[in-house]
N, C-alpha and C positions, 0 to 999 in steps of 0.2 A: 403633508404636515412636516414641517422644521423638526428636527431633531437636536438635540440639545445633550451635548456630551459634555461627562467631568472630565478628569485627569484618568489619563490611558499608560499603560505600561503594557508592552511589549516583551515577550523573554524570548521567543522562538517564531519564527516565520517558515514553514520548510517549502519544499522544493513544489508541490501540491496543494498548498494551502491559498485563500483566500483573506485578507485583511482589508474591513472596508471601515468608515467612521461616519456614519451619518444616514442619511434615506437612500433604501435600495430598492430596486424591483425584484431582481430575482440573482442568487448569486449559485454559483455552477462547477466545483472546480472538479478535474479533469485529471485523472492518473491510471497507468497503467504498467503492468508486473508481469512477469513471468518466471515462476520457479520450478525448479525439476530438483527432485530429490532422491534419493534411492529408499531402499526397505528399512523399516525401523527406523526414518529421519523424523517424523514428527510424532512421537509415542512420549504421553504423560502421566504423569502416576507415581506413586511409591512401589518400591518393591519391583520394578522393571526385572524383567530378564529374556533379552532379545539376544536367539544365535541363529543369525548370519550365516551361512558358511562363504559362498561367495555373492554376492548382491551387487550388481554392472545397473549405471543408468544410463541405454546410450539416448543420444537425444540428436535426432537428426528432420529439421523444420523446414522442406522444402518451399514453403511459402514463404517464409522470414517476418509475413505481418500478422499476425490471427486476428487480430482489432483495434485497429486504427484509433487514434486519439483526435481528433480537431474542434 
């Protein structure tokens, strides 16, 4: 079945995104991350109080791929 589109504005397209305008079968986008953080990097809330004394993140990836993108 034909698709039938108005007037389209675009503001943002990023780096993993998908833009398609009309009939699709299936659409798939693909992205992948990897972050390393130390103690007390991702804590939310009011009223926080995080003591650290010393907090090291070593980060050593003998493989270099943990999961592949294709």
């Amino acid at each position: 079945m034909p698709a039938k589109v108005g007037a389209v504005k675009v503001n943002n397209v990023s780096s993993s995104s998908i833009f398609n305008i009309g009939d699709v079968y299936a659409m798939n986008p693909v992205s992948s991350a990897k972050t390393y953080a130390g103690g007390g990097s991702f804590n939310t809330g009011d009223g926080l109080r995080i003591n650290l004394s010393q907090s090291n993140t070593y980060v050593y990836d003998k493989d270099f791929i943990d999961q592949p993108t294709a």
